[in-house]
VEXDO-190318 format. One line per 2 residues: for each residue x negated, y negated, z negated of C-alpha. Coordinates in steps of 0.05 Angstrom, whole numbers. Layout:
<atoms>
X/Y/Z  ... $
</atoms>
This chain:
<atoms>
-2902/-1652/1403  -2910/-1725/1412 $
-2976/-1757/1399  -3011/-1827/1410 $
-3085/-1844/1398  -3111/-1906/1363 $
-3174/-1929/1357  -3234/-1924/1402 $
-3299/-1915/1343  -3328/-1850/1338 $
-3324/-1821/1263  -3355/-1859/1211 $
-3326/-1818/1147  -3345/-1759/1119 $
-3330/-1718/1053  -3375/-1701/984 $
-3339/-1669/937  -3272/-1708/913 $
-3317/-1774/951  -3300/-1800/1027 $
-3363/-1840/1047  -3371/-1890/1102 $
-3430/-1885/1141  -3430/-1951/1165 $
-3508/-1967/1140  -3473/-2021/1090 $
-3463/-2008/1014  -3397/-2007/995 $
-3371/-2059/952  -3298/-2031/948 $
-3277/-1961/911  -3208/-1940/917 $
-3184/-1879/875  -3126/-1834/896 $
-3117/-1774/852  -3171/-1734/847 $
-3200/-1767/909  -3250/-1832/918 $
-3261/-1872/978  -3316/-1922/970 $
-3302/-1969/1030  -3319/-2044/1047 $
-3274/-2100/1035  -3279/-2140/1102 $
-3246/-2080/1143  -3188/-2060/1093 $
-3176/-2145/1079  -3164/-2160/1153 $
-3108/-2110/1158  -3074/-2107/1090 $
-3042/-2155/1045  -3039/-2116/990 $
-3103/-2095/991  -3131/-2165/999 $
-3084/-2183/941  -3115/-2130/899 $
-3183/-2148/921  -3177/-2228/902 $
-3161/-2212/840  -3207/-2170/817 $
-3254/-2221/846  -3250/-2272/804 $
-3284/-2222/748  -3357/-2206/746 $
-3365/-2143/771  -3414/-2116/832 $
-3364/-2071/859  -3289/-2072/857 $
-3250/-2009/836  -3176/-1997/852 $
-3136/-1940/825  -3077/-1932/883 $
-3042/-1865/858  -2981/-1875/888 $
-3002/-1890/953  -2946/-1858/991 $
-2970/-1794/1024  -3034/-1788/986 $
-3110/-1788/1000  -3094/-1752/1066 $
-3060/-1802/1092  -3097/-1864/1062 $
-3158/-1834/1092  -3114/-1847/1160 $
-3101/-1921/1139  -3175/-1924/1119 $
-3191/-1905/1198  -3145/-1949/1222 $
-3171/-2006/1189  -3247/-1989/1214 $
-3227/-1977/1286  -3252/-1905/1279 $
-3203/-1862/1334  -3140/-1824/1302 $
-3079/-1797/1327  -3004/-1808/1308 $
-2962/-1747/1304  -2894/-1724/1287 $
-2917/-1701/1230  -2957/-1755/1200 $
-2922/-1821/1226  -2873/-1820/1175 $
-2919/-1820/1116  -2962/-1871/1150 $
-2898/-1915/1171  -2880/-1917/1093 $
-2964/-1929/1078  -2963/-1985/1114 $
-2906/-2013/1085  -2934/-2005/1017 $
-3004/-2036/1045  -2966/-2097/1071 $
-2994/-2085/1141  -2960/-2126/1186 $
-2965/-2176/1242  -2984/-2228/1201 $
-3059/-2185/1193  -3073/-2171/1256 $
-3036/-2166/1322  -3006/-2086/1333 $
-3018/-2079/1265  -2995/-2012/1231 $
-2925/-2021/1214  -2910/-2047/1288 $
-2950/-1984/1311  -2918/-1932/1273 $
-2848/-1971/1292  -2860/-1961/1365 $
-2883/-1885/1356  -2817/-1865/1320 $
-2772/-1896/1363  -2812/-1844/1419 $
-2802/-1784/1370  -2733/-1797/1359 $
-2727/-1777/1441  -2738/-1712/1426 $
-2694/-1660/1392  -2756/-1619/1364 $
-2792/-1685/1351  -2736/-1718/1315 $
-2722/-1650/1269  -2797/-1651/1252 $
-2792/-1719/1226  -2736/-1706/1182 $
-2773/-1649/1154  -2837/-1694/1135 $
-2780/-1746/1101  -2782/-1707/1041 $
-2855/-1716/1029  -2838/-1786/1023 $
-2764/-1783/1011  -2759/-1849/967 $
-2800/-1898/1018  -2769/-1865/1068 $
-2694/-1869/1046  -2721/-1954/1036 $
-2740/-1951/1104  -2675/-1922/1143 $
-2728/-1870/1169  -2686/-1816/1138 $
-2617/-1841/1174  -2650/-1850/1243 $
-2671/-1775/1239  -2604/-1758/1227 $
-2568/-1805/1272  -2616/-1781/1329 $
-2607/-1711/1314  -2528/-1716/1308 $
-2528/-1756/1378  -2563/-1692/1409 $
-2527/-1642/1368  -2453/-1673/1380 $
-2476/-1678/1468  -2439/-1632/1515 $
-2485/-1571/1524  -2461/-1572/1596 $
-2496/-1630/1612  -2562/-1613/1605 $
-2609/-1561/1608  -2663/-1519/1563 $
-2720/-1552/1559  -2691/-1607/1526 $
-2744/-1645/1509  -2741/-1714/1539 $
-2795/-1736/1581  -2842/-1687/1557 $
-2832/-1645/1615  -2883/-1631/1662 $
-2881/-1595/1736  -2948/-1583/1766 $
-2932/-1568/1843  -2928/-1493/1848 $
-2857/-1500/1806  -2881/-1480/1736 $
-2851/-1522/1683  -2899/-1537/1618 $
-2854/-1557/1568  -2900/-1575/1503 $
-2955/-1540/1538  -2912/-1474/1545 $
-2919/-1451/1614  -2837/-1431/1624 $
-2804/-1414/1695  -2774/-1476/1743 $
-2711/-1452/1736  -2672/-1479/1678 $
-2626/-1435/1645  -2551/-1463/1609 $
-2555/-1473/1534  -2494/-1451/1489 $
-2459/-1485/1445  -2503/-1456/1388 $
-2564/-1474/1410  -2580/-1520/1349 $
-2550/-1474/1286  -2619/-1447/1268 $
-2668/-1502/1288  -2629/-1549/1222 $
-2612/-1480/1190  -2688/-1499/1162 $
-2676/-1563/1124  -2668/-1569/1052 $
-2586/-1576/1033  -2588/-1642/1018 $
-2613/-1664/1084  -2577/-1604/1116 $
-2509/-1633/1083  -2517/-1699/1106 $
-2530/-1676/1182  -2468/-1640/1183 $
-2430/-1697/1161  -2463/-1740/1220 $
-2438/-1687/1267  -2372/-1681/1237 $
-2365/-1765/1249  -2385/-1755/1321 $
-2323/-1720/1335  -2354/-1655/1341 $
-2311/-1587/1355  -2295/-1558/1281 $
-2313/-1492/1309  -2379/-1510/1328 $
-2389/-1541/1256  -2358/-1484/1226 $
-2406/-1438/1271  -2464/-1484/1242 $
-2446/-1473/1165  -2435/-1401/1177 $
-2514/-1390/1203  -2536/-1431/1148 $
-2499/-1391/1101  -2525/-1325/1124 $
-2597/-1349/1127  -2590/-1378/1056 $
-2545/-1335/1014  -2579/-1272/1008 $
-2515/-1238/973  -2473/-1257/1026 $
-2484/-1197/1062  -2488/-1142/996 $
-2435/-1089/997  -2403/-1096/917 $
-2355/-1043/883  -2297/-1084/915 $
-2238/-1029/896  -2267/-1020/824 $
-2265/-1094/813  -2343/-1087/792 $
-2372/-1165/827  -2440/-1169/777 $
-2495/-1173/817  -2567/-1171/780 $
-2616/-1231/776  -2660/-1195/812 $
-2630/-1182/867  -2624/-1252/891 $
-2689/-1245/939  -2726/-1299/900 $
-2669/-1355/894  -2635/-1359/824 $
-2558/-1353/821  -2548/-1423/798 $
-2582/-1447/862  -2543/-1395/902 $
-2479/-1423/866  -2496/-1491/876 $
-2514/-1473/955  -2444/-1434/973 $
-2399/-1497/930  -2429/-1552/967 $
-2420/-1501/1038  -2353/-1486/1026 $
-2341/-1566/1016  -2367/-1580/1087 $
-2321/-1534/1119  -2269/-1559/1168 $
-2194/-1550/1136  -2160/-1541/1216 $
-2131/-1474/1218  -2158/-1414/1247 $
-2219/-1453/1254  -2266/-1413/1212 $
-2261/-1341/1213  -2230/-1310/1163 $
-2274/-1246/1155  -2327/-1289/1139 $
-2282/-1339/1085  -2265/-1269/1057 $
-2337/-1253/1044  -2357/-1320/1025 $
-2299/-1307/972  -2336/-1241/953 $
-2396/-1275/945  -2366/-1338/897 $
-2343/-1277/854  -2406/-1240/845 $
-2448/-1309/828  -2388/-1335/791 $
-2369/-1403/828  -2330/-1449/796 $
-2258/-1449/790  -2247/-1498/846 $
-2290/-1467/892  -2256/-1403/893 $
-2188/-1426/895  -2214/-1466/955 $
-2222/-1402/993  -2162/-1371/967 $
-2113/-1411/998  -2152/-1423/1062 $
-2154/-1343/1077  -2085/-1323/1075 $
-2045/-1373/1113  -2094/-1363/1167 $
-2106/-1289/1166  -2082/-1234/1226 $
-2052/-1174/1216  -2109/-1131/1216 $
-2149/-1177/1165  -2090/-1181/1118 $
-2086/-1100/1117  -2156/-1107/1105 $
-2153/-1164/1046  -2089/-1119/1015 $
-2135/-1057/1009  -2171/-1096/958 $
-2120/-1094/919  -2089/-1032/872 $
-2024/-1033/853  -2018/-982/802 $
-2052/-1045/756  -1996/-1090/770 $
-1952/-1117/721  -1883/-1128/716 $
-1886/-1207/742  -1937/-1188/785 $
-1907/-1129/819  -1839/-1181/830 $
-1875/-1228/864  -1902/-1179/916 $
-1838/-1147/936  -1819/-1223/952 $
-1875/-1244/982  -1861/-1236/1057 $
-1928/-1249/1081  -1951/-1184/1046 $
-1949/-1113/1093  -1883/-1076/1095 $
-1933/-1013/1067  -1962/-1058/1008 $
-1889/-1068/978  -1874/-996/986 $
-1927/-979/946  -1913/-1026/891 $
-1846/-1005/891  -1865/-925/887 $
-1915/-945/824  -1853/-982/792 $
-1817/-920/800  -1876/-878/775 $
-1874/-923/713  -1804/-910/711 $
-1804/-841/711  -1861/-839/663 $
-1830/-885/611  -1765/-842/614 $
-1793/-773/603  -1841/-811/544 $
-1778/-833/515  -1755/-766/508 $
-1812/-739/481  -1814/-782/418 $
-1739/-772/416  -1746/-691/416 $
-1804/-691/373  -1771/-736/317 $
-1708/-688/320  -1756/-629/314 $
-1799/-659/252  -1738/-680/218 $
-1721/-605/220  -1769/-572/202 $
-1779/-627/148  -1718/-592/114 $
-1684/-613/47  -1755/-601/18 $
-1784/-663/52  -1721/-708/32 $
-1727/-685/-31  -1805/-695/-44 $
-1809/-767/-6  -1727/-784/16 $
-1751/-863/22  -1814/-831/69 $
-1769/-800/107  -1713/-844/119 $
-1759/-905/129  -1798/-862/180 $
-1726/-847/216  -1714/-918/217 $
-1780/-930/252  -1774/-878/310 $
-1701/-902/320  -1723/-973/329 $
-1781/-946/386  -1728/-907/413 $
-1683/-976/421  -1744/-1004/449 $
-1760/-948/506  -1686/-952/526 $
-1687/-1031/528  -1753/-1019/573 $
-1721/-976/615  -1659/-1010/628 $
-1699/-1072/656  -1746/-1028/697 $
-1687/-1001/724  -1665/-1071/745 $
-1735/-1088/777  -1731/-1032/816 $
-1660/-1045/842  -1684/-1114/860 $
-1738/-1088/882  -1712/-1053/934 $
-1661/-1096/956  -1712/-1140/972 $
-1749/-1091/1015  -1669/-1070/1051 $
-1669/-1152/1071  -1752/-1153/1100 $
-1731/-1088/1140  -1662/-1101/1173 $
-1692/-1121/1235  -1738/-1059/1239 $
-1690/-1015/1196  -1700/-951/1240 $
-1773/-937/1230  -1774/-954/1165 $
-1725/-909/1139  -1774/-854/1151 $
-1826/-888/1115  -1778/-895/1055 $
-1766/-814/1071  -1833/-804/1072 $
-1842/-844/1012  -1789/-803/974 $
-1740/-861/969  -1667/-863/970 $
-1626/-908/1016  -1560/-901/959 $
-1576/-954/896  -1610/-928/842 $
-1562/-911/787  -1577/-925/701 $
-1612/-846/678  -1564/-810/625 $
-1614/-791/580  -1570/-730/564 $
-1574/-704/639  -1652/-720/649 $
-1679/-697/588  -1720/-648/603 $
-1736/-578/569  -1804/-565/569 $
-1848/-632/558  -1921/-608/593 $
-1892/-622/665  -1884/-696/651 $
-1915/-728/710  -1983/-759/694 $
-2014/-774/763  -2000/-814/820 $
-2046/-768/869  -1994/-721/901 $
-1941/-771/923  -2006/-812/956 $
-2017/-755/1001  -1947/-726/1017 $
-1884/-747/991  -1872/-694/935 $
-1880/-697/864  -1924/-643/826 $
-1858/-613/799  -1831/-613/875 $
-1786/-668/856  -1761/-718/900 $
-1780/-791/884  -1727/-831/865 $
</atoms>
């Protein structure tokens, strides 16, 4: 880590209590408060090197008072680091650091120490200390981290933007061109070959860094910071696969559901609050929105596994509308064979209805084996709704039988109105019928066009299947009906696993 001293006095300040003291053998005519924290100082030192400070000073000067008090809370950075600007102004020795030269930069800004009090004043100081850390990969990242300390001065300053522009320049570099340790000029080789790189004794022989090598040092900063970083990258003409590679280990690092099995084929995506490793799911659905923003539109790009869980994941936290359709349409253009199988599986096709069930025997991005199973559960339905209708049918013959001339005679409105009624379901099932009859017809001429290229080996599937190659012709109700109504099909379970119906029926 970068550092450069300052100041060449041994320590003059120490702490009681909430109270810095100077132990300079002079009583201090200056108290500045900070918080919780007092520093009674002198003038002379602080006047020399602030303009602000000698501002605040004159004024209070003019009033008749033995000691001037100053209440500074919102010093940038604090009592820590105004104790640093207190140092600096007494000569006493201190160091700059990646860690504190951001807060001090904006300090001195706010203190008005410039040129103008004192040559290599603090502002020129600090000024000369970032452009070092922004070198340095490591250096530069650290920086950016300490920014949000200070986030307003620091945004004033452009401090914020350098870190980013710094970091982009390094991230957006051919990896090819350099070597791990990256650190620029902080590289030491004593002469029996060891490298110390940041005091970190490492072998002389550099090793080739991937194209990776940055995803989890920024998968560390806050979104907002992380955000605009990958924006920087993205106007540096960076690959969109390493950006996409980038979003993907910040979303696995930062969206703990992202990687929780849910009852996908029961359509079950709750997830409990308190499952959510500490983060609530507002933040989490704020996080994966602003993620799935950021990533590049190119095809194939980013995998589609991973948009597929992402999708998962904007279910169980309940994304917004946009969000998901956003993943929607980029997963199934893009999607290989094997991942499409694998999205279709999610899918069950005994719940589909009528429009929906049309739409997937023409959708010719769908697997040949989807539409064959829609178009078996059509068929299903089919054969259910036609041995239904005949149920109600038999079993209003039979009640108006057994019903008798006593029945007409007690309630002969009752009866006839109740006639009416079962005539007009009867109308209804055959009107149902008749256009599921239709669908199906389509149907499968829609399946005969997808498979005339491959129309050997998928007549056997149909076979196996239990379809018929002929058209499917209207059911006479009078032929079908059937004589005993408990072996109505009810389940779906033996044509999954073979090809025969429970009644050892061919499908048609």
């Amino acid at each position: 880590m970068a550092c450069m001293k300052l100041g060449s006095k041994s320590e003059v300040f120490h702490l009681d209590g909430h109270t810095w003291l100077c132990s300079t053998g002079l009583q201090s005519d200056v108290i500045i408060e900070i918080g919780e924290t007092s520093f009674h100082l002198h003038k002379f030192p602080l006047l020399s090197r602030s303009e602000a400070l000698a501002n605040l000073t004159g004024d209070h000067s003019s009033e008749n008072e033995k000691k001037c008090v100053l209440k500074l809370h919102d010093v940038p950075g604090g009592a820590k680091t105004f104790l640093l600007i207190a140092k600096f102004c007494y000569g006493v020795k201190m160091e700059l650091t990646t860690l504190n030269v951001v807060s001090l930069r904006c300090a001195a800004e706010y203190f008005g120490m410039s040129e103008d009090y004192g040559e290599e004043n603090l502002i020129a100081q600090t000024e000369n200390f970032l452009n070092e850390v922004f070198g340095g990969w490591t250096d530069s990242l650290k920086a950016l981290e300490t920014c949000e300390n200070v986030l307003a001065q620091a945004e004033e300053l452009h401090i914020v933007s350098r870190c980013i522009n710094s970091l982009a320049m390094k991230a957006s570099a051919d990896p090819s061109l350099f070597s791990w340790p990256m650190q620029g000029g902080s590289d030491m080789r004593n002469p029996d070959g060891t490298v110390f790189w940041n005091g970190i004794r490492t072998s002389a022989k550099l090793h080739p860094v991937g194209e990776d090598w940055w995803y989890e040092d920024v998968s560390l900063l806050r979104l907002p910071l992380y955000k605009r970083l990958i924006l920087a990258v993205r106007s540096n003409d960076m690959k969109p696969e390493r950006v996409a590679g980038a979003l993907m280990y910040y979303a696995k690092r930062h969206l703990p559901l992202l990687g929780r099995e849910s009852n996908i084929e029961s359509g079950n995506f709750a997830a409990p609050r308190s499952t959510i490793s500490g983060t609530s799911e507002a933040d989490q659905r704020n996080l994966l929105e602003e993620l799935v923003g950021l990533l590049p539109d190119q095809k194939g790009v980013t995998p589609s596994n991973f948009l597929l869980r992402l999708l998962r994941t904007a279910m169980m936290i309940h994304a917004s509308p946009s969000c998901r359709g956003n993943l929607e349409k980029r997963a199934h253009p893009w999607l290989t064979d094997s991942e499409r199988e694998q999205l279709c599986r999610l899918m069950n096709c005994q719940k589909f209805s009528l429009e929906a069930s049309t739409h997937a025997t023409q959708n010719e991005r769908l697997p040949l084996r989807v539409t064959v199973q829609v178009v078996f559960f059509e068929q299903l339905r089919l054969r259910t709704s036609v041995s239904g209708l005949f149920f109600v049918s038999e079993n209003l013959d039979n009640s108006r039988n057994l019903s008798g001339d006593l029945a007409l005679a007690r309630n002969g409105l009752h009866t006839e109105a109740g006639a009416t009624h079962g005539r007009i379901v009867v109308d209804d099932m055959k009107k149902r019928v008749s256009e599921l009859e239709k669908e199906c017809l389509s149907m499968k001429q829609e399946i005969e066009k997808m498979g005339k290229t491959k129309l050997g080996s998928w007549n056997n599937l149909f076979r196996k299947f239990g379809f018929s190659q002929s058209k499917s012709k209207p059911v006479d109700p009078k032929a079908s009906k059937p004589t005993d109504t408990k072996e109505s099909p009810t389940s779906s379970a033996p044509l999954v696993n073979g090809g025969e119906h429970p009644n050892n029926e061919s499908v048609e």
